[in-house]
C-alpha positions as CSV (number, residue, x, y, z in Angstrom):
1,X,35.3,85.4,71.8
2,X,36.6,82.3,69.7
3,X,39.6,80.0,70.8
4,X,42.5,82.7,70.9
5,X,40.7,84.8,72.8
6,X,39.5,82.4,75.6
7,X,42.5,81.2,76.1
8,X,44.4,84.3,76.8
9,X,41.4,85.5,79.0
10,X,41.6,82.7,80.5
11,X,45.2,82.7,81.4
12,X,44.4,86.0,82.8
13,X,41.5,85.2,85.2
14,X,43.6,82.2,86.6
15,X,46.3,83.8,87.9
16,X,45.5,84.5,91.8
17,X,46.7,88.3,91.6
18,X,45.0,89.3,88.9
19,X,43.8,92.9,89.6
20,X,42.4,93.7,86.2
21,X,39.6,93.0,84.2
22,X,39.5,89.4,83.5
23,X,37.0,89.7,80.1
24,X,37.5,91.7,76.7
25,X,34.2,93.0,75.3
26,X,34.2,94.0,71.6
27,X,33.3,97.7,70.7
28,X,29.6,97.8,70.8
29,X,28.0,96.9,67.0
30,X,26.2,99.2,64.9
31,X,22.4,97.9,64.6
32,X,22.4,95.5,61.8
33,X,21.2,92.1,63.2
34,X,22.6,90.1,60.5
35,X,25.9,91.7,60.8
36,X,28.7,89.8,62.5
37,X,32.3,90.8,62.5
38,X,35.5,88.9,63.0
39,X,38.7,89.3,63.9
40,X,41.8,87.8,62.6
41,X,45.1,88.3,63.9
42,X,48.6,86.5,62.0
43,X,51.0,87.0,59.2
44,X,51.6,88.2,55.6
45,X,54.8,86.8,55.2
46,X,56.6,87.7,58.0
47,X,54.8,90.6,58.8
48,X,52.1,90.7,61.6
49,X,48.7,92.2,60.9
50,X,45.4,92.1,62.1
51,X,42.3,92.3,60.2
52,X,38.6,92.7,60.7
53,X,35.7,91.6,58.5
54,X,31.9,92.4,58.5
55,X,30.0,89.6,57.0
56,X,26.1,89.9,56.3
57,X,23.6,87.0,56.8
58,X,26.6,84.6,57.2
59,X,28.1,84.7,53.7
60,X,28.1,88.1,52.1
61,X,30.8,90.1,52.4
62,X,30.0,93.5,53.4
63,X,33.1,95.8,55.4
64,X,36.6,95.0,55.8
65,X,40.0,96.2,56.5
66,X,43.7,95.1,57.7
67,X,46.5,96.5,59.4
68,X,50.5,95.7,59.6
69,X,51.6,95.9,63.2
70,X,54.6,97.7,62.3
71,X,52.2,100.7,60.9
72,X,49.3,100.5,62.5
73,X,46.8,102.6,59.8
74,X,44.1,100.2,58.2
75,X,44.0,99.5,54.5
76,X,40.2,98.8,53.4
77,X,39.3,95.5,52.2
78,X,36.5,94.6,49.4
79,X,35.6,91.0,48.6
80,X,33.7,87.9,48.3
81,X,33.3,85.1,50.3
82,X,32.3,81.6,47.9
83,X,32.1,78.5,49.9
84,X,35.1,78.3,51.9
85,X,37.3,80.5,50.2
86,X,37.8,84.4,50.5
87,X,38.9,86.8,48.4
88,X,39.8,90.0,49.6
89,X,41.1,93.2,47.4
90,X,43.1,96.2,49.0
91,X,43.3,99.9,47.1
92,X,46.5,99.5,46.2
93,X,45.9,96.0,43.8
94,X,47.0,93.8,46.7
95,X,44.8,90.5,46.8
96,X,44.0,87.8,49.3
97,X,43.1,84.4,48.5
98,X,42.4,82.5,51.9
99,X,40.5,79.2,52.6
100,X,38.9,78.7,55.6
101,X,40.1,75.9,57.9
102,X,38.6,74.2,61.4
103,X,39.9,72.5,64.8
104,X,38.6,69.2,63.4
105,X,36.4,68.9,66.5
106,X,32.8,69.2,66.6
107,X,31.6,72.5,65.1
108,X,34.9,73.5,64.0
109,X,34.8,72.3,60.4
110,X,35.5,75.1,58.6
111,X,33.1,75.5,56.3
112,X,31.5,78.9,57.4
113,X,33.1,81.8,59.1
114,X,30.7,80.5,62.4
115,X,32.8,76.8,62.4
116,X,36.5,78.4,61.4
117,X,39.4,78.7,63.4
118,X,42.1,79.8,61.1
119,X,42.2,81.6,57.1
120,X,45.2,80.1,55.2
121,X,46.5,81.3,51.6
122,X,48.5,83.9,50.1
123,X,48.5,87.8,49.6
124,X,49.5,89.1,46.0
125,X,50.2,92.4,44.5
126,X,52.0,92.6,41.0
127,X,54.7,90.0,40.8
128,X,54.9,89.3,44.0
129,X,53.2,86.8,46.1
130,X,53.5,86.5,50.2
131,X,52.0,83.2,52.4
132,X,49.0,84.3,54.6
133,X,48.1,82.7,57.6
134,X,45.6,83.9,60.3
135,X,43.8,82.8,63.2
136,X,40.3,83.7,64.6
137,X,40.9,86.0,67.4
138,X,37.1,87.0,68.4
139,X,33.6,87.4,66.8
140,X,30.6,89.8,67.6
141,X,27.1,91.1,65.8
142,X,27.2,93.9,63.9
143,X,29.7,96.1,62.1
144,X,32.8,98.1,64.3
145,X,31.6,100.9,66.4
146,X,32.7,104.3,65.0
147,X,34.2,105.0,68.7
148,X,35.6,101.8,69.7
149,X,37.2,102.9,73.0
150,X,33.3,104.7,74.0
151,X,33.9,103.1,77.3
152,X,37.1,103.8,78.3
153,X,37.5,107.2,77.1
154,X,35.9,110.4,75.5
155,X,38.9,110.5,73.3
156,X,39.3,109.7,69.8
157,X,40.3,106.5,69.1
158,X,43.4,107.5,67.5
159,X,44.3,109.7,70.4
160,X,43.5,106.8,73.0
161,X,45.6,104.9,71.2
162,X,48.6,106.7,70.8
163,X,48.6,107.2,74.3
164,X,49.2,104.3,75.0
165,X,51.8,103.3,72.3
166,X,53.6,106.4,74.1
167,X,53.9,104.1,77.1
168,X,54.3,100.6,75.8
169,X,57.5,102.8,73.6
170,X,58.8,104.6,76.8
171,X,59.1,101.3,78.7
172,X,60.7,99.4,75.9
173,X,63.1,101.9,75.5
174,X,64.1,102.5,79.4
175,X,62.6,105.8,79.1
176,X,61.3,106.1,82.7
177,X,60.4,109.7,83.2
178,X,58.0,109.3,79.5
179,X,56.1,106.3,81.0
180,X,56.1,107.5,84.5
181,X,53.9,110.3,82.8
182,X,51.3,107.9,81.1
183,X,50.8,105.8,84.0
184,X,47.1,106.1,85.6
185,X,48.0,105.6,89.4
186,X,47.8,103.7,91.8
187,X,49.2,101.1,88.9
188,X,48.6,97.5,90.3
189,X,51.5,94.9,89.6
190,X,50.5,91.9,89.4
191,X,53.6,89.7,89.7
192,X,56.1,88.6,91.2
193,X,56.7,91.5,92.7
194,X,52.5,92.2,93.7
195,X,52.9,96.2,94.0
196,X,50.9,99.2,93.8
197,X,52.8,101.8,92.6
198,X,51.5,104.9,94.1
199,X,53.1,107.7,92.0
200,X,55.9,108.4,89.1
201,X,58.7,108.6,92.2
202,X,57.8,105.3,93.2
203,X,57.5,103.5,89.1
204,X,60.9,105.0,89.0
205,X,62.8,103.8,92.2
206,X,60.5,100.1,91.3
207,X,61.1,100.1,87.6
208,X,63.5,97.0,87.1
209,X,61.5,95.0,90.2
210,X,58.3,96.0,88.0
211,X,59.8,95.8,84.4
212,X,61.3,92.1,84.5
213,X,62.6,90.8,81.8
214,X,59.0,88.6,81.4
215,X,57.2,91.9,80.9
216,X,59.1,93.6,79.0
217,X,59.0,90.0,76.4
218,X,54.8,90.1,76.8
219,X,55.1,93.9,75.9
220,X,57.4,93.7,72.8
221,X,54.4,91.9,71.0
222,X,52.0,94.3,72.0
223,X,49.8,95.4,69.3
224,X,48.3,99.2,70.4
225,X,45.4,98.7,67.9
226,X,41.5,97.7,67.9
227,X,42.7,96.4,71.3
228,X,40.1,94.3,73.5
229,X,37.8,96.6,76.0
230,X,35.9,95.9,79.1
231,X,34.7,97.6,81.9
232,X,36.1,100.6,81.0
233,X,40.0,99.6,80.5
234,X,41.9,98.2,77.5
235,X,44.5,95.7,77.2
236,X,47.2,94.6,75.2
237,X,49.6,91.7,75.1
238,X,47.4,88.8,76.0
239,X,46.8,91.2,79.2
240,X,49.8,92.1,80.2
241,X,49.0,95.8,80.5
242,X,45.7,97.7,80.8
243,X,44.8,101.0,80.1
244,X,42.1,103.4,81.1
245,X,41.8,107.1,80.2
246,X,44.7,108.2,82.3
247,X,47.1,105.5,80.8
248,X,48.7,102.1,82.0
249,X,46.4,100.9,85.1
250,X,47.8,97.2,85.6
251,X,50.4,95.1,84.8
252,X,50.3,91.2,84.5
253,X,53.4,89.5,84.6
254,X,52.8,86.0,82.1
């Protein structure tokens, strides 16, 4: 886990009520030793996206792809990686040209994948040309499990997931009976209010005590893709909400 990572974990495992998880374990890596992946998390002009890359033996690029948060289906990335600049090519003729950047502290000098905090450049497709800029979210050896969510759920990943964009949707759009269905009860609330919601009756009669205006902010940036996993749940929006098989098993009020 690099610097954006840590620090919303952190954030997490300070708050006193915290009934959740309090670490975020990547999916586990295929067995390639030399393989570490990364991911990146930011903009393409104003879009967000999040993106993964597989390097080999520290400088050669091997697997890649990127996603717009809006859509939420990766686009496969080829490339190179010279120095500290990357060069990325999509299917459809879309190309990235980033340049690795540090923290200025010690280690963080961005020469290397290992000592970079942040990719900065410019995504280009035809005529048109869009400012990049992303930020290391968290590193681990080897290339993406196949089944990222093998811990939480026997599921497909695409299934897991939708599940729980059924939810983070439902709540967003005062839909109560839809997320009272996708809620894994008891559902700790971890507040203010500190609750646990025993059953769909009780979410409803709660909902605006446990859908403040705070959480419902922290859940309209929730990203229901290649989301962090431990201990057999998986969270979304810095940790507001976690998710097991059944559905939404805590809340965390920022």
């Amino acid at each position: 886990m690099t610097i954006k990572g840590w620090a919303a974990i952190a954030a997490i495992a300070g708050a006193a009520a915290f009934a959740g998880p309090a670490w975020a374990n990547p999916p586990s890596p295929a067995p390639n030793d030399s393989q570490q992946t990364y991911e990146l998390d930011g903009t393409v002009g104003t879009h967000g996206v999040g993106m993964a890359l597989t390097i080999d033996g520290g400088s050669k690029f091997d697997i890649g792809h990127y996603f717009y948060n809006s859509q939420l289906k990766n686009i496969p990335l080829t490339g190179s990686v010279d120095g500290k600049t990357v060069t990325l090519t999509e299917p459809g003729g879309g190309v990235f040209h980033l340049t690795m950047k540090g923290n200025g502290g010690a280690g963080g000098e961005g020469t290397s994948f290992e000592t970079s905090t942040e990719f900065d450049g410019t995504w280009t497709q035809g005529a048109q040309t869009l400012p990049v800029k992303l930020g290391m979210d968290t590193a681990y050896a080897g290339a993406p499990s196949a089944h990222r969510y093998q811990d939480v759920t026997t599921e497909s990943d695409v299934a897991f997931e939708a599940r729980v964009k059924r939810f983070l949707d439902a709540v967003l759009a005062g839909d109560k009976q839809t997320a009272a269905a996708t809620v894994s009860y008891p559902l700790a609330v971890n507040g203010p209010p500190n609750l646990k919601v025993r059953n769909a009756a009780a979410l409803i009669a709660d909902w605006s005590r446990i859908f403040t205006p705070k959480m419902l902010a922290a859940l309209r940036t929730a990203v229901p893709h290649e989301m962090f996993v431990h201990e057999g749940q998986a969270m979304v929006a810095g940790g507001a909400a976690w998710f097991d098989a059944k559905g939404a098993t805590a809340l965390n009020e920022p």
